[in-house]
C-alpha positions in Angstrom: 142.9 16.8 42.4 142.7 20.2 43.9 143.7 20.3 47.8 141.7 22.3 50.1 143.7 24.8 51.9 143.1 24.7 55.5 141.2 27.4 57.6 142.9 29.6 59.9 140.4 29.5 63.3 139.7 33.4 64.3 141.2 34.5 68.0 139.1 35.0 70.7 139.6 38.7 70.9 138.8 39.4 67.5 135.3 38.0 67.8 135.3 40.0 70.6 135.9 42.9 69.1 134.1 42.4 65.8 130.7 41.9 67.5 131.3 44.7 69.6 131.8 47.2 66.7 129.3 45.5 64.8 126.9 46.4 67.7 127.9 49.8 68.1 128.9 49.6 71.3 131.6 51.7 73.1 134.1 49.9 75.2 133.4 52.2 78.1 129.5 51.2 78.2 130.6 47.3 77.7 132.6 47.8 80.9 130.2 49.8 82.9 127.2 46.9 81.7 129.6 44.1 82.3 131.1 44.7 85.5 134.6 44.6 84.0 137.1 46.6 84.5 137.6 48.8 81.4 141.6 48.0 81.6 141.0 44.3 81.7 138.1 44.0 78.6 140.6 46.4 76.6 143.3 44.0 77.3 141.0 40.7 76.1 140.5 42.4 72.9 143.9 43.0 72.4 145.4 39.7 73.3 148.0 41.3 76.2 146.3 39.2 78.5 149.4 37.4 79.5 149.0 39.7 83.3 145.6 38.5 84.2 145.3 34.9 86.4 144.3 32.9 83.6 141.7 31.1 86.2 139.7 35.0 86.4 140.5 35.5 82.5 138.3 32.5 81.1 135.5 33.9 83.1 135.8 37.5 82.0 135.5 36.1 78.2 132.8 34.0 78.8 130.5 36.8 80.5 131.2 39.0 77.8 130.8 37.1 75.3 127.2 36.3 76.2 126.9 40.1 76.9 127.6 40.4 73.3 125.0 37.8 72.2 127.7 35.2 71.3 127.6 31.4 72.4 130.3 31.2 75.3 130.1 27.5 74.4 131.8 28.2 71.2 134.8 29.8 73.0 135.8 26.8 74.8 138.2 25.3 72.2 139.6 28.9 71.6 140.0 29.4 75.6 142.3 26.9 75.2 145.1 29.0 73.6 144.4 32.3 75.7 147.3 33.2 77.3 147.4 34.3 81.1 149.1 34.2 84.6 149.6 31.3 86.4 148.0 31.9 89.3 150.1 31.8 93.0 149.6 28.7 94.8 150.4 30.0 98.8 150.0 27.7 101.7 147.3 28.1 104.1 148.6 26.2 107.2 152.2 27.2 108.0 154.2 24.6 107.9 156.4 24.0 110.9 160.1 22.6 110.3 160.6 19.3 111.8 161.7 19.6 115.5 165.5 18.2 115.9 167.0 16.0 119.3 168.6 19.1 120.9 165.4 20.7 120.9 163.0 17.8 122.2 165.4 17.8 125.1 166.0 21.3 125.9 161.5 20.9 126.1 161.6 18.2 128.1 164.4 19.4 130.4 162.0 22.7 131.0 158.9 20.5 131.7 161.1 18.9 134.7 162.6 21.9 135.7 159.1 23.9 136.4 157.4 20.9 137.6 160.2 20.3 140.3 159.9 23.6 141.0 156.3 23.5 141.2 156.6 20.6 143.6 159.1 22.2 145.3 157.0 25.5 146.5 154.0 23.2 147.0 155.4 21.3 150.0 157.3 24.6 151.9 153.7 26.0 151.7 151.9 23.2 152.9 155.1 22.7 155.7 154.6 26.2 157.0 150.9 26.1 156.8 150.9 23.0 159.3 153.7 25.4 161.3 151.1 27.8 161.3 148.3 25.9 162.3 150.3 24.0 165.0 151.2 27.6 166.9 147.9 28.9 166.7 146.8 26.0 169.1 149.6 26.1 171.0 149.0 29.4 172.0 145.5 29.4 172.4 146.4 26.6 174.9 148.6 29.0 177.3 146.0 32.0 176.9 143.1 29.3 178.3 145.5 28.9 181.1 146.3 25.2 182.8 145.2 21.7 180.4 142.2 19.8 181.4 142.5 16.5 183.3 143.9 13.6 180.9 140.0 11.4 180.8 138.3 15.1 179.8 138.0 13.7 175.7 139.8 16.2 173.5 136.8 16.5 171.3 135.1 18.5 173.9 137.0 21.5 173.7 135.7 21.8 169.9 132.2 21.5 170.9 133.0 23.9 173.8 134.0 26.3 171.7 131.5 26.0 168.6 129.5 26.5 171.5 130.3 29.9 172.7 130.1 31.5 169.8 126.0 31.1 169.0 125.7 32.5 172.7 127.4 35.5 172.3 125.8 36.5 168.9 122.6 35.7 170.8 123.6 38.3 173.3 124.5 40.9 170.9 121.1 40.4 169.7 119.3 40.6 172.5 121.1 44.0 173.7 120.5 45.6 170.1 117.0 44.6 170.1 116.6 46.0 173.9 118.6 49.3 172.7 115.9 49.0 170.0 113.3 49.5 172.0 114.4 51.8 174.5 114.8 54.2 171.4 111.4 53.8 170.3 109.3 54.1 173.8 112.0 57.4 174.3 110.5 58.7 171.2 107.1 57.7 171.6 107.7 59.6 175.2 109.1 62.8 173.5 106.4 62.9 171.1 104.3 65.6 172.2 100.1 65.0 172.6 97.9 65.6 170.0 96.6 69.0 169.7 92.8 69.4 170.1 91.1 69.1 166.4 93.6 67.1 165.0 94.1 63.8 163.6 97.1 61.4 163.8 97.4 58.8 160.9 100.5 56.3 161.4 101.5 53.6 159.2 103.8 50.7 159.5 105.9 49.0 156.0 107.2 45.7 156.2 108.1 46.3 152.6 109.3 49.4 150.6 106.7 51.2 149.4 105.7 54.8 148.2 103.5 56.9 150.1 102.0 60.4 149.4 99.7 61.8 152.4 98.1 65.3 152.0 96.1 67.1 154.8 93.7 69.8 155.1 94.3 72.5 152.5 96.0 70.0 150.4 99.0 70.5 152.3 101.6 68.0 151.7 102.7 65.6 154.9 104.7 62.8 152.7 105.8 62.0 149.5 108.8 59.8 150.1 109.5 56.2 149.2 109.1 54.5 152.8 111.5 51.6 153.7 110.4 48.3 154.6 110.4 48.1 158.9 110.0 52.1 159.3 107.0 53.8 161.3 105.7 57.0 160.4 102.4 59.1 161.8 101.4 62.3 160.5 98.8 65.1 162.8 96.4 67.2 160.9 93.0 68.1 161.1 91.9 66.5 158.0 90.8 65.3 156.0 94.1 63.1 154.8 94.2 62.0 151.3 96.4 58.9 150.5 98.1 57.2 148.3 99.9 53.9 149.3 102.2 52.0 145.9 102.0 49.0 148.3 99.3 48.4 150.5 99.3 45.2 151.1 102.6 46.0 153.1 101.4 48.6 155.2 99.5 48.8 158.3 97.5 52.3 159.2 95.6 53.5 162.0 93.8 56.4 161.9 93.4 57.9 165.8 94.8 54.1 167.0 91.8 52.5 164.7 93.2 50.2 161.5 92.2 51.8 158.5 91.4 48.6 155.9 93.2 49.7 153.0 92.4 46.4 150.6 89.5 47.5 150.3 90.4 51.1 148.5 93.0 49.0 146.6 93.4 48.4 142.7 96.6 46.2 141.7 97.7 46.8 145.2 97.3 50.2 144.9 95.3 52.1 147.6 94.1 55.3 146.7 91.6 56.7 149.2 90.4 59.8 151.7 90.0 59.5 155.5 87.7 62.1 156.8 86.7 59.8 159.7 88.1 56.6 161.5 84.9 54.8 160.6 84.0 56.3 157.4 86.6 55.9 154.8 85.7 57.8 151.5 87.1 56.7 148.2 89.3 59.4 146.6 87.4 58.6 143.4 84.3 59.7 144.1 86.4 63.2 146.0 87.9 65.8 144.5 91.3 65.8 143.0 94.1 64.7 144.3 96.3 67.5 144.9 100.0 67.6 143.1 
């Protein structure tokens, strides 16, 4: 009885490179249309694979195999004797060596040590804040000059003096505000009257707005952005074209008559001509607004 001899099984890389050749295809283009590095699919086909992480090797023959048309399914029993790196196992959390007695101690000797201190420097600065606090009424006691009869209640010298200070803001007000006004009738005083043919247009802002004002001649008399609480008038002989940004926070009188200014207003914007004090004339209808 004849005995079969037994077959040999084929290498991986000679597949490899057999269907390759058999294709016609250079080992340059099966890089480039792999993604492979050229050094590493020379090295598969020549079996020097023993430099490659055998985990990133397996998967470099199995894509090119089925670049090459061949069944990566096939290859698994022959993966098996593919020879590669063992990859490097590194630890990801660093491992900190067990902490002996001497140490513990030394920590726990620290944690005492800074909290006494801390404790320490705590109560000298609350001690010398009550020091503090103690000669501040002490010697606003001597400056107030002899104490109050024993039955006056101590708690009325707090209220005395929460007392005092209201009033003299109060004051302070009332002198700025008087100041106030003496400036404003000296200025209306110093003002000079109003020449014969002209006009006087004055506006009042309780909010920041801009204003442009143009007389006769399309001379400009303001283009400025006015601050809320200011007064401003203007003399010309007319007629005055205007433009208010805000006019629902100004007030103006033309010759001391109001001028109604939501009524020439688009999106609070008042845009108008005053030729006389009872005849406004929308700038619309005028000619243009000189720039």
């Amino acid at each position: 009885m004849s005995k079969q001899p037994e077959l040999i099984p084929t290498p991986p890389q000679d597949i490899l490179r057999h269907e390759r050749r058999q294709k016609g295809v250079t080992l340059e283009r099966a890089a480039r249309e792999c993604r492979i590095a050229p050094a590493i699919l020379e090295a598969i086909e020549s079996g020097e694979t023993r430099h490659i992480p055998l985990v990133y090797l397996k998967g470099h023959i199995r894509n090119y195999a089925r670049y090459l048309g061949l069944d990566p399914d096939g290859f698994e029993e022959l993966l098996q004797e593919v020879e590669g790196a063992a990859p490097t196992v590194r630890p990801v959390f660093n491992v900190r060596a067990r902490q002996g007695n001497a140490e513990k101690w030394i920590k726990v000797s620290s944690y005492l040590a800074a909290s006494f201190v801390i404790a320490a420097l705590a109560w000298q600065f609350t001690h010398q804040a009550v020091r503090f606090t103690q000669g501040e009424a002490e010697l606003a006691t001597q400056e107030t000059g002899p104490a109050e009869p024993a039955d006056t209640p101590q708690a009325g010298q707090g209220h005395l003096t929460a007392s005092i200070a209201p009033v003299e803001s109060l004051a302070r007000r009332e002198d700025a505000a008087s100041q106030h006004a003496a400036e404003d009738a000296w200025a209306a005083l110093a003002q000079p009257p109003v020449a014969d043919g002209q006009r006087e247009l004055s506006l009042e802002t309780s909010a920041d707005t801009w204003v442009e004002i143009y007389g006769a001649d399309g001379r400009q008399l303001e283009m400025d952005l006015v601050r809320a609480g200011n007064s401003r008038s203007y003399r010309d002989t007319g007629p005055f074209r205007v433009m208010i940004g805000r006019a629902s926070a100004v007030v103006m009188h033309l010759d001391g008559e109001a001028v109604d200014l939501a009524s020439h207003a688009e999106g609070d914007v008042a845009n108008l001509v005053l030729a006389e004090a009872e005849q406004p004339v929308d700038a619309d209808v005028d000619a243009t607004e000189p720039r």
